[in-house]
N, C-alpha and C positions, 0 to 999 in steps of 0.2 A: 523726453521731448517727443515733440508729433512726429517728425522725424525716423529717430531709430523706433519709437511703434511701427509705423508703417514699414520698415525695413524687415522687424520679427513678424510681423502678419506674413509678408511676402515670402520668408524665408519659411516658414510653418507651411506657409502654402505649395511652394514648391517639394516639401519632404511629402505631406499628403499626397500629393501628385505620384511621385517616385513609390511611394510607397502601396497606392492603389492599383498601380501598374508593373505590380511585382512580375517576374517571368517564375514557372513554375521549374525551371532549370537551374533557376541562382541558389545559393546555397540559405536557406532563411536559421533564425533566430527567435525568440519570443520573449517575449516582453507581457507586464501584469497588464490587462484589461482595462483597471483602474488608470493605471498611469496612459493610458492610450485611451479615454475618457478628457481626460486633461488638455494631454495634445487637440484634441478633436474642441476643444472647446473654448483654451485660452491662448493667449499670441507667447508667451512665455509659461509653460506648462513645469517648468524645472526640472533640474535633474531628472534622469531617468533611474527610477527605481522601480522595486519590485515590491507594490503596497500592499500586498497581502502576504500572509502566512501560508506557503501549499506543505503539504505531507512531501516528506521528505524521505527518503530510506534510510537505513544505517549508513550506507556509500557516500551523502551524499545528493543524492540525484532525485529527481521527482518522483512521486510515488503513484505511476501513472493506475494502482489497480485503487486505488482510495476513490481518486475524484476525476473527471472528465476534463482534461486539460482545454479543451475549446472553453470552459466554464471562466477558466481562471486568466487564459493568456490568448493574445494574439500574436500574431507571425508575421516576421517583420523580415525584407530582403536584408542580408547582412549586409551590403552596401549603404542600404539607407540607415541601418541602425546606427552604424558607426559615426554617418553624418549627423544621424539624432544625437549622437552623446557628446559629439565636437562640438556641437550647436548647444545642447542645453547641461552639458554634465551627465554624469553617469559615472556608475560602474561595470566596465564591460566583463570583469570577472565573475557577475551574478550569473544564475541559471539563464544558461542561451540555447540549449537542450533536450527536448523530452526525449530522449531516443531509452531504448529500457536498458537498465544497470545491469551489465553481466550476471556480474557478483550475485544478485537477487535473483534470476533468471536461474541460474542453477542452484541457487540455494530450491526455487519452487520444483524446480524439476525435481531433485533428490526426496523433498518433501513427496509429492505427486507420485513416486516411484513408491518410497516408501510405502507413503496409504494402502495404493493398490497389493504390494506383497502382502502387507499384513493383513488387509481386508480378505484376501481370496485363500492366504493360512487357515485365518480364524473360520470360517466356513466351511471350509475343507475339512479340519481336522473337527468342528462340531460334531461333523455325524457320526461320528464313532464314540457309542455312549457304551461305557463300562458299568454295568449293572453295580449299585451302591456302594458306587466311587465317585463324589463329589468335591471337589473345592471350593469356597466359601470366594468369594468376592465383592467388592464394595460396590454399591450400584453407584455411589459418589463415583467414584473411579471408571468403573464401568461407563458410565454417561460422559465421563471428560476426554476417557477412547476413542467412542461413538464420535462426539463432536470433530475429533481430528482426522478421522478419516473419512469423516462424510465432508469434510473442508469447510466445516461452521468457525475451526478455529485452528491458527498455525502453532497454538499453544503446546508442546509433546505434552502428554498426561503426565511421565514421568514410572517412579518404579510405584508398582502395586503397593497402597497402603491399605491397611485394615483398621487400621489403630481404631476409627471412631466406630468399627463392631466391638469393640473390646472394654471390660471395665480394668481398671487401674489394677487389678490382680491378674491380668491375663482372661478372664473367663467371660466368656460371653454374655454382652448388655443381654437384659431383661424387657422383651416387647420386640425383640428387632421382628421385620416383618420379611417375609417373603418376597423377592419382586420392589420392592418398597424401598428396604434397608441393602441386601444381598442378593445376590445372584450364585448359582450353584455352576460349575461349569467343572469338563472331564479335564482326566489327567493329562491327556496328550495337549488341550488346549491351554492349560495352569503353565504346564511345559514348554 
């Protein structure tokens, strides 16, 4: 009835209000974009959900290095969310948090350490060339290295495989190419 419309307009109206006039000292929350499209537009917008899909960590928690969370969510005073979800429904157990995931934050760190020992090993010990003392290495392999410590990818390479220089008796494919196929590298660096 005309009525309780005009009751949920006023009521919509009044959380806009509250909500435009957030203080930057109150503790806030965020909420999809989407679903604050709705509010912004209908007198009963429903339940408060989260209409999109964001990257998520292992933990959990948003994966704020993927996507630009202003993209996805706005920020809502938790006073007024809590009146949004009495008001239209909700689940206030959803993501109310971008703040970064421990867990991940030292995982990158360890990562980040890593790179850099191995990057400034492997260089270091490059210069030191033992006259016709080479090891064979897979440029496959060798580029999936490169990748992880220039941070193209969190992927480890894993342990050195050569298998795809090799024919099915051990002895080396026929054509492999210099540069190409393998890479030669010294003993201290094999090591």
């Amino acid at each position: 009835d005309r009525r309780n419309d005009d009751l949920a307009v006023e009521r919509r109206r009044m959380l806009q209000r509250a909500w435009e006039q957030q203080s930057a000292a109150e503790s806030s929350v965020y909420i999809s974009k989407m679903w604050k499209i709705k509010f912004d537009e209908l007198s009963n917008p429903g339940p408060v959900l989260d209409l999109v899909d964001y990257p998520m960590c292992p933990h959990g928690r948003f994966d704020q290095r993927s996507i630009n969370p202003d993209q996805l969510f706005s920020r809502i005073p938790r006073s007024v969310f809590d009146r949004v979800v009495d008001t239209f429904g909700g689940f206030p157990d959803q993501l109310r948090t971008l703040s970064k995931c421990v867990e991940c934050e030292r995982v990158r760190e360890a990562l980040a350490q890593r790179r850099k020992e191995e990057r400034e090993a492997i260089v270091e010990l490059d210069k030191h060339n033992q006259p016709n003392e080479w090891f064979i290495i897979s440029s496959y392999w060798l580029n999936r290295w490169k990748m992880f410590v220039n941070e193209e990818t969190n992927e480890l390479p894993g342990a050195i495989l050569n298998d795809q220089l090799l024919a099915p008796n051990g002895a080396p494919k026929r054509g492999l190419q210099k540069a190409v196929d393998y890479r030669g590298v010294n003993r201290m660096v094999w090591d």
